[in-house]
Biopython code that builds the backbone (N, CA, C, O; Angstrom):
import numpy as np
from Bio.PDB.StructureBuilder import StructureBuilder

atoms = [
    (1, "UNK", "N", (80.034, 129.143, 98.432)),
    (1, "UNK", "CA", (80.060, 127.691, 98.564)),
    (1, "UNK", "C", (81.001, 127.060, 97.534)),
    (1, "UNK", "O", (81.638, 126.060, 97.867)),
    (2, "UNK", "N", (81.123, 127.538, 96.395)),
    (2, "UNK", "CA", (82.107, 127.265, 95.181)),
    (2, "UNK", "C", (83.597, 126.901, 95.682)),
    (2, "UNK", "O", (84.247, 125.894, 95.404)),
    (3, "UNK", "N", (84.075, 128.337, 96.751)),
    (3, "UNK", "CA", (85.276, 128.123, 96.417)),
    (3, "UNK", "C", (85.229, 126.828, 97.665)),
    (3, "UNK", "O", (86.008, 125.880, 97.566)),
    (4, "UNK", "N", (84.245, 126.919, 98.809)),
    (4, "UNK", "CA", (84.963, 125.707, 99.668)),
    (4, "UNK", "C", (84.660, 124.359, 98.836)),
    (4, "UNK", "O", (85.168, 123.423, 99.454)),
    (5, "UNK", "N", (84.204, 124.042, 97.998)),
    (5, "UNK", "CA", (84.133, 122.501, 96.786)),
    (5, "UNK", "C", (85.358, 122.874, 96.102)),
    (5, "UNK", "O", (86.090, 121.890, 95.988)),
    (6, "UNK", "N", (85.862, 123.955, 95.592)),
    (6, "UNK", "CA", (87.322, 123.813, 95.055)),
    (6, "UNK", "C", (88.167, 123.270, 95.884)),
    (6, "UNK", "O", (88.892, 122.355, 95.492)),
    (7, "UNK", "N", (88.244, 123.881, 97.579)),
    (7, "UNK", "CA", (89.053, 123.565, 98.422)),
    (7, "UNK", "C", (88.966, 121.761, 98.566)),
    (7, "UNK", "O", (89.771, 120.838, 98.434)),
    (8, "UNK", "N", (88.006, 121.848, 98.793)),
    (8, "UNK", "CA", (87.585, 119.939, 99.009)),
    (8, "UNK", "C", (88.334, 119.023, 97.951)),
    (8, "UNK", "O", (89.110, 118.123, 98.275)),
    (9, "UNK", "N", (87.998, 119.370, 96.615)),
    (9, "UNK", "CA", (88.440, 118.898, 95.441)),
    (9, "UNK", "C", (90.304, 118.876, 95.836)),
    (9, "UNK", "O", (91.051, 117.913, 96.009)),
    (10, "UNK", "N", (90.431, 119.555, 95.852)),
    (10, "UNK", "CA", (91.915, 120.305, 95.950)),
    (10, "UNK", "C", (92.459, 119.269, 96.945)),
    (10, "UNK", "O", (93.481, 118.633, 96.686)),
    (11, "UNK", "N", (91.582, 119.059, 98.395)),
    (11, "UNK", "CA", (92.374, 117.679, 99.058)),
    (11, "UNK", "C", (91.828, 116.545, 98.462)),
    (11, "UNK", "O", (92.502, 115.518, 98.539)),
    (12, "UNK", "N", (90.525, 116.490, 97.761)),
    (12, "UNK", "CA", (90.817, 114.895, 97.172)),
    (12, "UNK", "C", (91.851, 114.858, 96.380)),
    (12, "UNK", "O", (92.828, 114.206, 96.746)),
    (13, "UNK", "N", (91.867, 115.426, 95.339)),
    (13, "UNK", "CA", (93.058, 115.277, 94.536)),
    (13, "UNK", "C", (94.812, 115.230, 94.846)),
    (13, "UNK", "O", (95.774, 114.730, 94.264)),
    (14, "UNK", "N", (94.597, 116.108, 96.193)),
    (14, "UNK", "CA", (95.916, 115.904, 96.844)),
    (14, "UNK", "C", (95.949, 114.281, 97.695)),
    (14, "UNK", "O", (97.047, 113.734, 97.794)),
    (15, "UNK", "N", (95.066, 113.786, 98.109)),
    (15, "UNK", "CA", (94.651, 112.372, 98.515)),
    (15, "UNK", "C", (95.063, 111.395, 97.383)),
    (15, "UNK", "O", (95.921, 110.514, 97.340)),
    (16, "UNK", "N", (94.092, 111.885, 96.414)),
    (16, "UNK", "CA", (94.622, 110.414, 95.072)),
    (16, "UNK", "C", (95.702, 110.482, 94.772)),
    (16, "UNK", "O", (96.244, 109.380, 94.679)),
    (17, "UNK", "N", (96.516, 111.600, 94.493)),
    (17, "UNK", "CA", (98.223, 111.487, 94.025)),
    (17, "UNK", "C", (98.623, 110.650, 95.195)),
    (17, "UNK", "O", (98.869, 109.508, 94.808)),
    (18, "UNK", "N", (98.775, 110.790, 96.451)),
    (18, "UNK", "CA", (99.369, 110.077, 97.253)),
    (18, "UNK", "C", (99.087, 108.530, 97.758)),
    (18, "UNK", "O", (99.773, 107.650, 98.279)),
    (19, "UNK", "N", (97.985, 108.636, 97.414)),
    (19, "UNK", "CA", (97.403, 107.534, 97.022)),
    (19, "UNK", "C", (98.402, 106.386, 95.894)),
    (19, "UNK", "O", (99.064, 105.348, 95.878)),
    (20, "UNK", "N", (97.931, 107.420, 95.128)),
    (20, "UNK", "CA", (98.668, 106.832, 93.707)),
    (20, "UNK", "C", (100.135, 106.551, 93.941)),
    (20, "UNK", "O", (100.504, 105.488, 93.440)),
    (21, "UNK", "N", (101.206, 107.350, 94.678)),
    (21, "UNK", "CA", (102.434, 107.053, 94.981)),
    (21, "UNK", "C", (102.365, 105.614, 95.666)),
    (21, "UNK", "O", (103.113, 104.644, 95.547)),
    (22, "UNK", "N", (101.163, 105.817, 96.456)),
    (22, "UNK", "CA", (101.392, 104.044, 97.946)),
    (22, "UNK", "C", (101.056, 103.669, 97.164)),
    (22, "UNK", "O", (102.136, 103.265, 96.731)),
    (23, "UNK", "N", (100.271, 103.343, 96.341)),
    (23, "UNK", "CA", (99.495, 102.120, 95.175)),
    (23, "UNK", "C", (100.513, 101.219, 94.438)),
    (23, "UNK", "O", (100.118, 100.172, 93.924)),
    (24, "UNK", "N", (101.943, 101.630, 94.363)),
    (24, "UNK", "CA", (103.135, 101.383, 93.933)),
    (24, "UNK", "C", (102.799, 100.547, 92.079)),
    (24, "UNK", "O", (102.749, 99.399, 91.636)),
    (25, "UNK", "N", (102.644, 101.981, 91.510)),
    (25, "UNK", "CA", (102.089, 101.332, 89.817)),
    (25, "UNK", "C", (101.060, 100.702, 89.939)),
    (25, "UNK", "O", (101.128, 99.638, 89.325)),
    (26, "UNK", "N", (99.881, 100.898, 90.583)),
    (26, "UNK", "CA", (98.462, 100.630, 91.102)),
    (26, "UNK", "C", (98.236, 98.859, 91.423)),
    (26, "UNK", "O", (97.234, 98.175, 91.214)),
    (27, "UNK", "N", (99.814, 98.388, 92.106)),
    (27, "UNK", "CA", (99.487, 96.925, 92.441)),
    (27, "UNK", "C", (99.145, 96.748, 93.670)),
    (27, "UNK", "O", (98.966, 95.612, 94.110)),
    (28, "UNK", "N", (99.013, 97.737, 94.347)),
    (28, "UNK", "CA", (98.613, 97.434, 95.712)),
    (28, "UNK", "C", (96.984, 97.934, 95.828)),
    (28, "UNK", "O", (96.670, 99.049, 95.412)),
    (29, "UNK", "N", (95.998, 97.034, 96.416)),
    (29, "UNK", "CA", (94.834, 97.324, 95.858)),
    (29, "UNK", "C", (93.949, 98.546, 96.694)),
    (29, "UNK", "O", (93.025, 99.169, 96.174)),
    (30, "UNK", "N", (94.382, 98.727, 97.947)),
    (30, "UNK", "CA", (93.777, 99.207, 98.591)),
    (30, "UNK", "C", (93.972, 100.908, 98.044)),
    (30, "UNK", "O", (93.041, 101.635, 97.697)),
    (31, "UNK", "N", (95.336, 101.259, 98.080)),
    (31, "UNK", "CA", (95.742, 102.393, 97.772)),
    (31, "UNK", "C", (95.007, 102.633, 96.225)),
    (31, "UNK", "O", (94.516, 103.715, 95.903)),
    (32, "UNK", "N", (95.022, 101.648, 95.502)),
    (32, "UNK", "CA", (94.374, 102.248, 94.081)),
    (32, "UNK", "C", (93.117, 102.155, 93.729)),
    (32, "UNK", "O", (92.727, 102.410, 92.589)),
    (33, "UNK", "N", (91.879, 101.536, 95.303)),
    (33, "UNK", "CA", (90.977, 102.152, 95.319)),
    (33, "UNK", "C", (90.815, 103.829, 95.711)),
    (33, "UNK", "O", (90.145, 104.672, 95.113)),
    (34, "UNK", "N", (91.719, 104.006, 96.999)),
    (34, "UNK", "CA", (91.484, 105.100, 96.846)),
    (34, "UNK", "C", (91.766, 106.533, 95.835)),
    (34, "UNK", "O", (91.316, 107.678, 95.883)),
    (35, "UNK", "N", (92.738, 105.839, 94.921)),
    (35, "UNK", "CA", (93.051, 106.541, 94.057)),
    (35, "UNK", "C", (92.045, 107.026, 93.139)),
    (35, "UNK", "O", (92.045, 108.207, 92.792)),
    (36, "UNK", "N", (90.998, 106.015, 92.630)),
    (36, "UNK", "CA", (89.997, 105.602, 91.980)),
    (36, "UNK", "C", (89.048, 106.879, 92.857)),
    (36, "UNK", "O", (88.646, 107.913, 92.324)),
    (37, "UNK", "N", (88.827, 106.483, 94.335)),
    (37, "UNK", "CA", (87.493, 107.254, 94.615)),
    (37, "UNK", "C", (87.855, 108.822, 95.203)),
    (37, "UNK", "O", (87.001, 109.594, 95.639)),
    (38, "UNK", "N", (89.069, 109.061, 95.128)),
    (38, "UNK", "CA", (89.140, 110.240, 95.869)),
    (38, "UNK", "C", (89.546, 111.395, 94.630)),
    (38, "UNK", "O", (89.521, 112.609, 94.833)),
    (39, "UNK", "N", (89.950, 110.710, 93.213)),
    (39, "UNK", "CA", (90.345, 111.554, 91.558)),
    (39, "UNK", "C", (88.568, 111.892, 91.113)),
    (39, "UNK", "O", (88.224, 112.904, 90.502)),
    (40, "UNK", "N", (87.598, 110.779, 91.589)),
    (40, "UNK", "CA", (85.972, 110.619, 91.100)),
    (40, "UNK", "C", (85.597, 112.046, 91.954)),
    (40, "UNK", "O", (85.108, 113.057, 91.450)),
    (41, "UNK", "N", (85.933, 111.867, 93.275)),
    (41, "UNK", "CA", (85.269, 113.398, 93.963)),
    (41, "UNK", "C", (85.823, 113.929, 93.736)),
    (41, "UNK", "O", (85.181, 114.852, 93.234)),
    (42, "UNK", "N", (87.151, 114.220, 93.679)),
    (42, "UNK", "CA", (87.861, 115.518, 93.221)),
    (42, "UNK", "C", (87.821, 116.287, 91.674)),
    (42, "UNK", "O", (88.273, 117.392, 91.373)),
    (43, "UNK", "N", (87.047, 115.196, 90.742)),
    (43, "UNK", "CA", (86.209, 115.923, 89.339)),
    (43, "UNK", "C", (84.896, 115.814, 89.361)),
    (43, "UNK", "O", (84.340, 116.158, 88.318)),
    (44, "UNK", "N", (84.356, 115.515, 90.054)),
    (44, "UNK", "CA", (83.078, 115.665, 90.544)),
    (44, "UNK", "C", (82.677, 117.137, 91.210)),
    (44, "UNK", "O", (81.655, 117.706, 90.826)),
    (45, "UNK", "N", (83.616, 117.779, 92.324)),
    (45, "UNK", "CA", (83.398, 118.466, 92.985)),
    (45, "UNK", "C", (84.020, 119.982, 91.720)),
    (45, "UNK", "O", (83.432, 121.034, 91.466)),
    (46, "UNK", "N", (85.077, 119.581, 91.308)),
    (46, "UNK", "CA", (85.973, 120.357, 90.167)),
    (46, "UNK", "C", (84.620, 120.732, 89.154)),
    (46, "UNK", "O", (84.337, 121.909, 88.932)),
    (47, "UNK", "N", (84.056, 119.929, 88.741)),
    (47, "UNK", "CA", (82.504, 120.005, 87.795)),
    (47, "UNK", "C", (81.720, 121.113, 88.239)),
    (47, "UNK", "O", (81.615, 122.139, 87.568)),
    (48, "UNK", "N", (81.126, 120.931, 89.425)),
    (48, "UNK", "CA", (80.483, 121.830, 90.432)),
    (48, "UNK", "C", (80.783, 123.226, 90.163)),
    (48, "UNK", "O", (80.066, 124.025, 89.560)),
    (49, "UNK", "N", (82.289, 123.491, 90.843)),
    (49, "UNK", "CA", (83.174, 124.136, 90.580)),
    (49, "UNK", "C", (82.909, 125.384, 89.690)),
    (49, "UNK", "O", (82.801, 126.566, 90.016)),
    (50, "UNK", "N", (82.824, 124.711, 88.324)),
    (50, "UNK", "CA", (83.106, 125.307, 87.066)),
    (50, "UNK", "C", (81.572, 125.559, 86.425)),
    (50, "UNK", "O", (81.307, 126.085, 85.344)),
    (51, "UNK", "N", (80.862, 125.144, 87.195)),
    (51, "UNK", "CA", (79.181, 126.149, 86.804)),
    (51, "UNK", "C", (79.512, 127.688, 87.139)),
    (51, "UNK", "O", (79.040, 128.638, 86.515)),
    (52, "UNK", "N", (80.413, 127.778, 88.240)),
    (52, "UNK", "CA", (80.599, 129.560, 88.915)),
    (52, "UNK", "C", (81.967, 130.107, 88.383)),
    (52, "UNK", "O", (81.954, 131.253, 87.933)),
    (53, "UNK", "N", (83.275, 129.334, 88.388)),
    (53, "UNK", "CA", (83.902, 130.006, 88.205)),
    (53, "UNK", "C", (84.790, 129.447, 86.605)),
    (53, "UNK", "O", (84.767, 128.346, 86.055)),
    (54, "UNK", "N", (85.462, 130.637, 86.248)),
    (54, "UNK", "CA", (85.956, 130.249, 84.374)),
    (54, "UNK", "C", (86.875, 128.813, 85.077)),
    (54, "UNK", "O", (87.331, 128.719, 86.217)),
    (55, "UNK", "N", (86.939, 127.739, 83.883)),
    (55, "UNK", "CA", (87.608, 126.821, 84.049)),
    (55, "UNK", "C", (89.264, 126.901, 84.372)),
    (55, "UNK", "O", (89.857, 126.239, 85.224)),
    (56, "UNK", "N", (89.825, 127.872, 83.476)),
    (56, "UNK", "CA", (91.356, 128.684, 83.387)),
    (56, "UNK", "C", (91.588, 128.900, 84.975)),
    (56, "UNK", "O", (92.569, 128.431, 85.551)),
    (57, "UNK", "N", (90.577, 129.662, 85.626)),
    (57, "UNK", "CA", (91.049, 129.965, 86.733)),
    (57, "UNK", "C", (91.002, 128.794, 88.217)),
    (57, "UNK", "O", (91.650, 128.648, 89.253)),
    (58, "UNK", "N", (89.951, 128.212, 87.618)),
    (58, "UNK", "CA", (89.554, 126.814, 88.741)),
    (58, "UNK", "C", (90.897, 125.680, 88.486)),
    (58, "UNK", "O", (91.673, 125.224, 89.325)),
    (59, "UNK", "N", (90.820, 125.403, 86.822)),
    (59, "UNK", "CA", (92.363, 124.524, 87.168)),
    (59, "UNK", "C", (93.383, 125.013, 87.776)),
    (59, "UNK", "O", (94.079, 124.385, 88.575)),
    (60, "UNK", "N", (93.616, 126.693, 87.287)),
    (60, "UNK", "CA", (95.177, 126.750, 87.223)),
    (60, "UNK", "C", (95.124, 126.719, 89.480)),
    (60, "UNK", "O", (96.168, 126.446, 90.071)),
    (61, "UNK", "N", (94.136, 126.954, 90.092)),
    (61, "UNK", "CA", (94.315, 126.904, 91.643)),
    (61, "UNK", "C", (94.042, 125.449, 91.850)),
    (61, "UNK", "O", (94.508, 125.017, 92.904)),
    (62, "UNK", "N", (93.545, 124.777, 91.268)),
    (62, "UNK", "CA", (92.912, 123.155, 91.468)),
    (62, "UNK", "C", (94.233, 122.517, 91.554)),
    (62, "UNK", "O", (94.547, 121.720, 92.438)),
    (63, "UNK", "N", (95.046, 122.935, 90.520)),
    (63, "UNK", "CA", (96.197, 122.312, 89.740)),
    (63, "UNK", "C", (97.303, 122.622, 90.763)),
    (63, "UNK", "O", (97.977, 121.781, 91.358)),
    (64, "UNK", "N", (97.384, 123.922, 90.873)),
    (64, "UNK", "CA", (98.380, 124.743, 91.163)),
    (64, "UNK", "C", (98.763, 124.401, 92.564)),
    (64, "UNK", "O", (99.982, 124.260, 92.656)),
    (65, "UNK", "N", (98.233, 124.254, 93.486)),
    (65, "UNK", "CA", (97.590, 124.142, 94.840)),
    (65, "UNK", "C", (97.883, 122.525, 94.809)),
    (65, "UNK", "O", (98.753, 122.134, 95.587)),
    (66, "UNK", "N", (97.301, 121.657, 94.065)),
    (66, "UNK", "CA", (97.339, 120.488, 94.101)),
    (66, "UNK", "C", (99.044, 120.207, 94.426)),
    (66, "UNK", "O", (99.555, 119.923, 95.509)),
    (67, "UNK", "N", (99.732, 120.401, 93.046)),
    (67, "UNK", "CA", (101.266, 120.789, 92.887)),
    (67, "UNK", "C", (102.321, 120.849, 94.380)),
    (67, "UNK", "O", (103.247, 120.169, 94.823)),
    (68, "UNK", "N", (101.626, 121.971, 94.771)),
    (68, "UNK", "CA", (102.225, 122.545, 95.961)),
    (68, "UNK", "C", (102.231, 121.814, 96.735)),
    (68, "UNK", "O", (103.329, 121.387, 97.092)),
    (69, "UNK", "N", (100.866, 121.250, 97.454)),
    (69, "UNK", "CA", (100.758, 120.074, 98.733)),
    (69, "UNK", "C", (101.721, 118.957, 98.400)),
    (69, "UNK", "O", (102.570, 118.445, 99.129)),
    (70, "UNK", "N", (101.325, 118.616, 96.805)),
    (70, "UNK", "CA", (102.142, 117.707, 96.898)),
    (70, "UNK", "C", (103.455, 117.469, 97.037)),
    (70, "UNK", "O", (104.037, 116.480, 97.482)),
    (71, "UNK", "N", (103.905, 118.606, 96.558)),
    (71, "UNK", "CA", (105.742, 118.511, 96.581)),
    (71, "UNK", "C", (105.702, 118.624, 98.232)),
    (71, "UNK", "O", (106.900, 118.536, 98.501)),
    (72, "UNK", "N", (105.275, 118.713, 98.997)),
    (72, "UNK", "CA", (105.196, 118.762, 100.530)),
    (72, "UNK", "C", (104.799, 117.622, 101.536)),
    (72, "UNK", "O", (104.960, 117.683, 102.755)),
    (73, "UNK", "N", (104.201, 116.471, 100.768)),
    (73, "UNK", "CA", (103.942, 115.359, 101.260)),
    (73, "UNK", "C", (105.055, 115.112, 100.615)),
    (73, "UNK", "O", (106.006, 115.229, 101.389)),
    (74, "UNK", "N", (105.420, 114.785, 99.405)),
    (74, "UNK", "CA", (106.550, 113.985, 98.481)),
    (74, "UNK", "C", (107.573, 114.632, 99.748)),
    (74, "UNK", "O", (107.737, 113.743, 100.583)),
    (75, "UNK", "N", (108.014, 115.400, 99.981)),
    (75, "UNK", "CA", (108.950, 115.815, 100.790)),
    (75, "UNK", "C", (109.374, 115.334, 102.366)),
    (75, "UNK", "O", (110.469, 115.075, 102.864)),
    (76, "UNK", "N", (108.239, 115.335, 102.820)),
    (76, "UNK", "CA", (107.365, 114.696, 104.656)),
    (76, "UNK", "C", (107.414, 113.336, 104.131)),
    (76, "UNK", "O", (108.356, 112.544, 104.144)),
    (77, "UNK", "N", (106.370, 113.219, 103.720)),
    (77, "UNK", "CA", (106.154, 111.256, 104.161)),
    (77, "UNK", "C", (106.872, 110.660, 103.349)),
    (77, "UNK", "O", (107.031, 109.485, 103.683)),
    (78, "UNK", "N", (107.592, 111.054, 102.046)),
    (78, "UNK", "CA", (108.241, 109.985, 101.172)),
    (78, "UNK", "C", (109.872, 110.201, 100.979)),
    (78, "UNK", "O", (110.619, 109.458, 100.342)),
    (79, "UNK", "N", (110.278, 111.553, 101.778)),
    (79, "UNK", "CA", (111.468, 111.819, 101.790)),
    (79, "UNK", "C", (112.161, 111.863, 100.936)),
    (79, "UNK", "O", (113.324, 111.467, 101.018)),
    (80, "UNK", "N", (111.262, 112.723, 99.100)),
    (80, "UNK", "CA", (111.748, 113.681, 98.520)),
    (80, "UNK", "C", (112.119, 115.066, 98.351)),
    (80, "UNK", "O", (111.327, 115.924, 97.961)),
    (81, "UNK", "N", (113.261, 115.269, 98.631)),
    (81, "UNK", "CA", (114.155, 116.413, 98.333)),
    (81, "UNK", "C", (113.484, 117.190, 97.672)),
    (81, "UNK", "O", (112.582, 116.740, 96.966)),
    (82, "UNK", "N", (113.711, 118.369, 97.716)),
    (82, "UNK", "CA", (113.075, 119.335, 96.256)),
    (82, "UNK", "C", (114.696, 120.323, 96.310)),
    (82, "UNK", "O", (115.072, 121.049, 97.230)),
    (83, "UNK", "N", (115.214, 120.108, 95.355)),
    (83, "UNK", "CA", (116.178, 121.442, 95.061)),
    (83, "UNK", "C", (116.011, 122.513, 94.713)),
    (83, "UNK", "O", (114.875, 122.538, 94.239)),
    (84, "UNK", "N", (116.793, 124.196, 94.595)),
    (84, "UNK", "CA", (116.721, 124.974, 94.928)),
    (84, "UNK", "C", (115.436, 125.032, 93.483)),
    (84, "UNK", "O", (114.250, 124.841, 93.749)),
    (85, "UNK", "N", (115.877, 125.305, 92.061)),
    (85, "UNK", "CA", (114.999, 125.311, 90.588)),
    (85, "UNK", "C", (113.394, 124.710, 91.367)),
    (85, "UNK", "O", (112.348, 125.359, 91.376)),
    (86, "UNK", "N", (113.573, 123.480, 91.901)),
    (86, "UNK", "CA", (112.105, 122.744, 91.988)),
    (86, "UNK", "C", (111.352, 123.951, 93.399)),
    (86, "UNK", "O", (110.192, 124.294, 93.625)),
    (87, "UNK", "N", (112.179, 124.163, 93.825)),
    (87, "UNK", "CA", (111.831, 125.316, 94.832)),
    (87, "UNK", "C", (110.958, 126.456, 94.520)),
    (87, "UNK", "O", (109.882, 126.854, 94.966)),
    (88, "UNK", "N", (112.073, 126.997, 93.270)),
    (88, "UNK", "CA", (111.489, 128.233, 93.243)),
    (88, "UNK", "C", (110.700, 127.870, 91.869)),
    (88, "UNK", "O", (110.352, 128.901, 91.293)),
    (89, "UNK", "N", (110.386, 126.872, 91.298)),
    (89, "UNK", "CA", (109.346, 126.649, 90.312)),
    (89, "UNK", "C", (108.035, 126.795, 91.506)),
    (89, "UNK", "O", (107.670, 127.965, 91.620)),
    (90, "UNK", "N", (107.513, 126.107, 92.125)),
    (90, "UNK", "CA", (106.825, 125.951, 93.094)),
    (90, "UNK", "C", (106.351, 127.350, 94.135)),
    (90, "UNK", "O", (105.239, 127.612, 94.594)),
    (91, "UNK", "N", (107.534, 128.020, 94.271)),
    (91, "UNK", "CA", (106.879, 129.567, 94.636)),
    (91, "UNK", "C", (106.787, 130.187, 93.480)),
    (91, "UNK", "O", (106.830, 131.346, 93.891)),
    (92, "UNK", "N", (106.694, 130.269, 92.371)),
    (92, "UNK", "CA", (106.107, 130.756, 91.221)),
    (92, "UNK", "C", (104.721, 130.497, 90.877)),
    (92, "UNK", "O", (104.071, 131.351, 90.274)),
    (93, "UNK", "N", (104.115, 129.147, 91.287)),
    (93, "UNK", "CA", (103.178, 128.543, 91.061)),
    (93, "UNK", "C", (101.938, 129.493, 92.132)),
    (93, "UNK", "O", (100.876, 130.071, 91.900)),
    (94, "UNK", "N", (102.806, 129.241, 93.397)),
    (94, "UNK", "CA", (101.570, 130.032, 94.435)),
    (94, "UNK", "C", (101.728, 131.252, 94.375)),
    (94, "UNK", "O", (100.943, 131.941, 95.026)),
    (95, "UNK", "N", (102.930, 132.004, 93.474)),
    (95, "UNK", "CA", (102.595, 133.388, 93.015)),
    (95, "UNK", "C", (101.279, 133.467, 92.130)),
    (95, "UNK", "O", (100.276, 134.022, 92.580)),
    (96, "UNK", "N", (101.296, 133.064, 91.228)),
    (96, "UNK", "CA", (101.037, 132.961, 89.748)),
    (96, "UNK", "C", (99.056, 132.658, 90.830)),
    (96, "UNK", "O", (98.058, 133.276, 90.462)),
    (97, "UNK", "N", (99.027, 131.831, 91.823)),
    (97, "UNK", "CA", (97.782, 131.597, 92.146)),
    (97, "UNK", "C", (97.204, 132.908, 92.790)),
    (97, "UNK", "O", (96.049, 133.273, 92.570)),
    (98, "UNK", "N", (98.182, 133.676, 93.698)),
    (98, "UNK", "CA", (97.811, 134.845, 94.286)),
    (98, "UNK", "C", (97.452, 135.853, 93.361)),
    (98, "UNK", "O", (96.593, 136.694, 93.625)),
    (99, "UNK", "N", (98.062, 135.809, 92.298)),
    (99, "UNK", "CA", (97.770, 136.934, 91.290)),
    (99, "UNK", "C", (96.237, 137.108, 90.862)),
    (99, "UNK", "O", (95.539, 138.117, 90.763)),
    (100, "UNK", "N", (95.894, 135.354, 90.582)),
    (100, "UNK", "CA", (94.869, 135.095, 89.908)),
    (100, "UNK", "C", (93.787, 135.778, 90.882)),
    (100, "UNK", "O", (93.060, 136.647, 90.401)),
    (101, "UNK", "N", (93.670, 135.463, 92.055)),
    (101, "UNK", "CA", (92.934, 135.232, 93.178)),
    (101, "UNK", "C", (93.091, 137.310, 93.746)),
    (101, "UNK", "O", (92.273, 137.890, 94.460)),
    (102, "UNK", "N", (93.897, 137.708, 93.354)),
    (102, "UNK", "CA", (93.898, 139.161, 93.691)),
    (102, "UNK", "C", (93.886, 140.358, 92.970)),
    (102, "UNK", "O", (93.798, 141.532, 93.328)),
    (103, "UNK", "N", (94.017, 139.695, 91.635)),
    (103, "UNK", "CA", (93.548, 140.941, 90.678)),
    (103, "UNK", "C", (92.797, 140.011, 89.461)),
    (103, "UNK", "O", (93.177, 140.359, 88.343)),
    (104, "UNK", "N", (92.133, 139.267, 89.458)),
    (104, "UNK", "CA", (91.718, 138.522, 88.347)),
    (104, "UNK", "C", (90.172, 139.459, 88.594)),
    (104, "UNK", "O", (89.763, 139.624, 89.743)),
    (105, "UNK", "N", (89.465, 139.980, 87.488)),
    (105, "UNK", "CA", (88.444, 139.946, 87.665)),
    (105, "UNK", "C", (87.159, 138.971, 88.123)),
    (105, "UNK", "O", (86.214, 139.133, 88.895)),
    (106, "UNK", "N", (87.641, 137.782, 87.181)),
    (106, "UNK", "CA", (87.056, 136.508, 87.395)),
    (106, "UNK", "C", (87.146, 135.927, 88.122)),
    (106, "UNK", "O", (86.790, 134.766, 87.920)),
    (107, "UNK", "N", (87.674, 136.284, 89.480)),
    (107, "UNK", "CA", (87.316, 135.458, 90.517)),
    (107, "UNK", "C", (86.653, 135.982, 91.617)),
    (107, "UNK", "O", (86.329, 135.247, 92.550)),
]
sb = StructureBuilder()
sb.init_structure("model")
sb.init_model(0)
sb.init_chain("A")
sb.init_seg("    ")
for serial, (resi, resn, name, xyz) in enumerate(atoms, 1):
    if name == "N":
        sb.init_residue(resn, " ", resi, " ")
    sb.init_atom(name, np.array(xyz, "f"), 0.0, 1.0, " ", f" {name:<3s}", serial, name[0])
structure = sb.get_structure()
């Protein structure tokens, strides 16, 4: 049950960043409620989370994962570019998560 509340967390938090982008410097109000309630479940659920698994490993996929979607919405709905460096920073990241997730004891 842990890891699907990481997963959950993982789209709120991918929700509030984008959120946070439409909120435009949090003057638009609607967007920076949801910014507000979807960062609250996504450390709420992250809390949960971290009764089962080490914190190191819950951020660095919370984080990591987060990262990823986002450079992928930033890309789709807001029609930021990512160049080749921001590229392959980003497949490093979901390396670096597979590793964790396939030889980590701790997970």
């Amino acid at each position: 049950m842990h890891w699907l509340y990481l997963g959950v967390a993982i789209l709120f938090e991918t929700i509030g960043t984008t959120a946070l982008k439409a909120s435009d410097g949090m003057t638009r109000a609607l967007p920076a409620l949801v910014v507000v309630l979807a960062y609250a479940l996504s450390f709420w659920l992250l809390a949960i989370v971290l009764r089962v698994i080490p914190v190191g490993v819950a951020y660095a996929i919370w984080s990591g994962l987060g990262i990823c979607f986002i450079a992928l919405i930033g890309w789709f709905v807001f029609g930021q570019r990512l160049d080749a460096p921001a590229l392959l920073g980003i497949g490093l990241i979901i390396a670096g998560i597979v590793v964790i997730n396939i030889f980590s004891a701790k997970v």
